[in-house]
C-alpha positions in Angstrom: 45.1 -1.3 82.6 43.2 2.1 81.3 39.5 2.0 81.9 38.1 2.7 78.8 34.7 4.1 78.2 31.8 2.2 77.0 31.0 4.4 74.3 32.9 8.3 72.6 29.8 9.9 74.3 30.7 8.4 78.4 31.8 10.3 80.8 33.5 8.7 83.9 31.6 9.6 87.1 34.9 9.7 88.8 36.1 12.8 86.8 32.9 14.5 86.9 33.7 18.2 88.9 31.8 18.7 91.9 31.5 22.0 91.9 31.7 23.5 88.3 28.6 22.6 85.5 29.6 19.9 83.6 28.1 20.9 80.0 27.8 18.7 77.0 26.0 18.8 73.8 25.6 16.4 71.2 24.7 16.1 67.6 25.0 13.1 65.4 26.0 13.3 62.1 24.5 11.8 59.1 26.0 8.4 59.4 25.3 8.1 62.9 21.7 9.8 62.9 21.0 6.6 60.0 22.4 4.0 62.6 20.0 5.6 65.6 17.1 5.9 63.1 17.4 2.2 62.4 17.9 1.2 66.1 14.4 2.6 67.2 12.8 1.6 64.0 12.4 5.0 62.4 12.2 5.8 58.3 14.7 8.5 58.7 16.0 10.5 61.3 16.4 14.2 59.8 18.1 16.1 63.2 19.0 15.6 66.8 20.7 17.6 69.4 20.9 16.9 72.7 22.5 19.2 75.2 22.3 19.9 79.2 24.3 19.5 82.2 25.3 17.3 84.7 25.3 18.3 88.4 25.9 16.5 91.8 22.4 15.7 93.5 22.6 14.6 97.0 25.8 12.5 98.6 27.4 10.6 95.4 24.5 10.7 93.4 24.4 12.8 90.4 21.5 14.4 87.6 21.3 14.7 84.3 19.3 17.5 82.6 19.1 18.0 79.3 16.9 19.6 76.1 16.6 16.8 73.3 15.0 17.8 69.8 14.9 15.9 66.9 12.7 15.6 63.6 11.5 12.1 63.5 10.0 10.4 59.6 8.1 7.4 60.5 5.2 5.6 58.5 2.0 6.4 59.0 0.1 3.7 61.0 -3.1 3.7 58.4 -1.3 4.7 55.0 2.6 3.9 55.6 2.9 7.1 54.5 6.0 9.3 55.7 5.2 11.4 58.7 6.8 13.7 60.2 7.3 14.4 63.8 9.7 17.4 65.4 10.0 16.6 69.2 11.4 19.0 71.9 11.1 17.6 75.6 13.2 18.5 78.7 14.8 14.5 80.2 15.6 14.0 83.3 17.7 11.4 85.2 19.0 10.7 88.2 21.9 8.1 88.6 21.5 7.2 92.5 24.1 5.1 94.6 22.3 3.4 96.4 19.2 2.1 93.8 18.3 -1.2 93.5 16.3 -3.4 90.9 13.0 -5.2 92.9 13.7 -8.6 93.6 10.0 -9.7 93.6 8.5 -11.2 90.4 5.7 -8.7 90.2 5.6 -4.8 91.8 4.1 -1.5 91.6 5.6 0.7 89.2 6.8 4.2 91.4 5.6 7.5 90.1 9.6 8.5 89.5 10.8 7.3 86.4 13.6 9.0 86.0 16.3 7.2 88.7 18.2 4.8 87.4 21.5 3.0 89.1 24.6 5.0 89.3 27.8 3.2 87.6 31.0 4.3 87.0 30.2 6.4 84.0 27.1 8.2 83.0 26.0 8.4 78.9 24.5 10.8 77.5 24.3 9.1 74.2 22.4 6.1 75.4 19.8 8.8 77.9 19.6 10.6 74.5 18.6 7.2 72.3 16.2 6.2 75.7 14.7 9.4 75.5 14.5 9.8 71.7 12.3 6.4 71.6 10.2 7.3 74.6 9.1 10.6 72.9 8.6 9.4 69.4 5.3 8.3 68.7 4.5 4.9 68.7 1.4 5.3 66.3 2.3 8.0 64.2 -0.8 9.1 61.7 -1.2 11.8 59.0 -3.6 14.1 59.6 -5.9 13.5 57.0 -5.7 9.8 57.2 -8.8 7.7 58.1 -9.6 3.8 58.2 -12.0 2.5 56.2 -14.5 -0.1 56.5 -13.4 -4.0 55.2 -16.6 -6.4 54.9 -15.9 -10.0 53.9 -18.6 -12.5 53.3 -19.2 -15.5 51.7 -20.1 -15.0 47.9 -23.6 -14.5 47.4 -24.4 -13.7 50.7 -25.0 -9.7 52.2 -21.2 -8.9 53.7 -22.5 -7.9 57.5 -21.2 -4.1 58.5 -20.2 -3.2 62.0 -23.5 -0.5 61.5 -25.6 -4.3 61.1 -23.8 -5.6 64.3 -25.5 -3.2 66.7 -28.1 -4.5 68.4 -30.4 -1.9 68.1 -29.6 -0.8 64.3 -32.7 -1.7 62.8 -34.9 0.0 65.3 -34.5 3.5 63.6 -35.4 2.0 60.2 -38.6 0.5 61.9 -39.8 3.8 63.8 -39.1 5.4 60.6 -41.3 3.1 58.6 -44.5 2.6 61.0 -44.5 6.8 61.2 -44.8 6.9 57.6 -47.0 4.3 58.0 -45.3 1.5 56.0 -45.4 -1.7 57.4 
């Protein structure tokens, strides 16, 4: 029985060299840049490369390093508006041996992030869509986009403003007045 891999972009850990770079690069075409972009909730996803290497680490363990960029369209958080977005980070993972999930309900995140547990194959499709999502915004704005100010009321009463809210808001008007003196 051939193991097949879990998706066109797996590589099997198994045939991985051990001393040579083992390159890839990948860019999704326009089909498959419509099926990420719906996945992680985006408008549109306009490009995407993602391209690195993969090297042993320490005994069996292995990194990944790679260069993902991308030109995200989401809607803007205030106006739904389209925005924009280009992202170019540096991702980093390490598939270790030897890691293993906490077993206790509740625990302290650790400052590295980027180990994960080492299977038989390594993706660089699904680090690419993990990293995409992490790097995207997740309130994306346009620049010249402000919230306004909603007041409800009761009809035919004076709609109360956050400015009437502070506790100190009329004291202004009242110095004001008594230097003036107006009562």
């Amino acid at each position: 029985m051939a193991h097949l891999p879990p998706s066109d972009t797996a590589l099997r850990v198994a045939e991985l060299s051990q001393t040579a770079e083992n390159s890839f690069s990948l860019r999704p075409d326009g089909d498959e840049l419509k099926v990420i972009a719906e996945e992680l909730g985006f408008s549109s996803l306009r490009k995407l490369s993602f391209s690195g290497r993969i090297k042993p680490l320490a005994g069996s363990d292995w990194t990944l390093e790679g260069r993902l960029g991308a030109t995200v369209v989401q809607p803007c958080v205030v106006t739904l508006e389209p925005v924009m977005t280009r992202i170019d980070v540096d991702v980093t993972r390490n598939f270790i041996s030897t890691f293993a999930y906490p077993d206790e309900p509740e625990v302290e995140m650790p400052d590295d992030d980027t180990s994960e547990p080492l299977g038989s194959w390594i993706d660089p499709g699904v680090v690419m869509r993990e990293a995409l999502a992490l790097a995207a915004p997740d309130y994306p704005r346009k620049d010249d986009a402000e919230l306004g100010q909603l007041v409800y009321t009761k009809p035919g009463e004076a709609p109360m403003t956050d400015e009437d809210a502070r506790p100190f808001a009329g004291l202004a008007d009242l110095k004001s007045k008594l230097e003036k003196g107006g009562h």
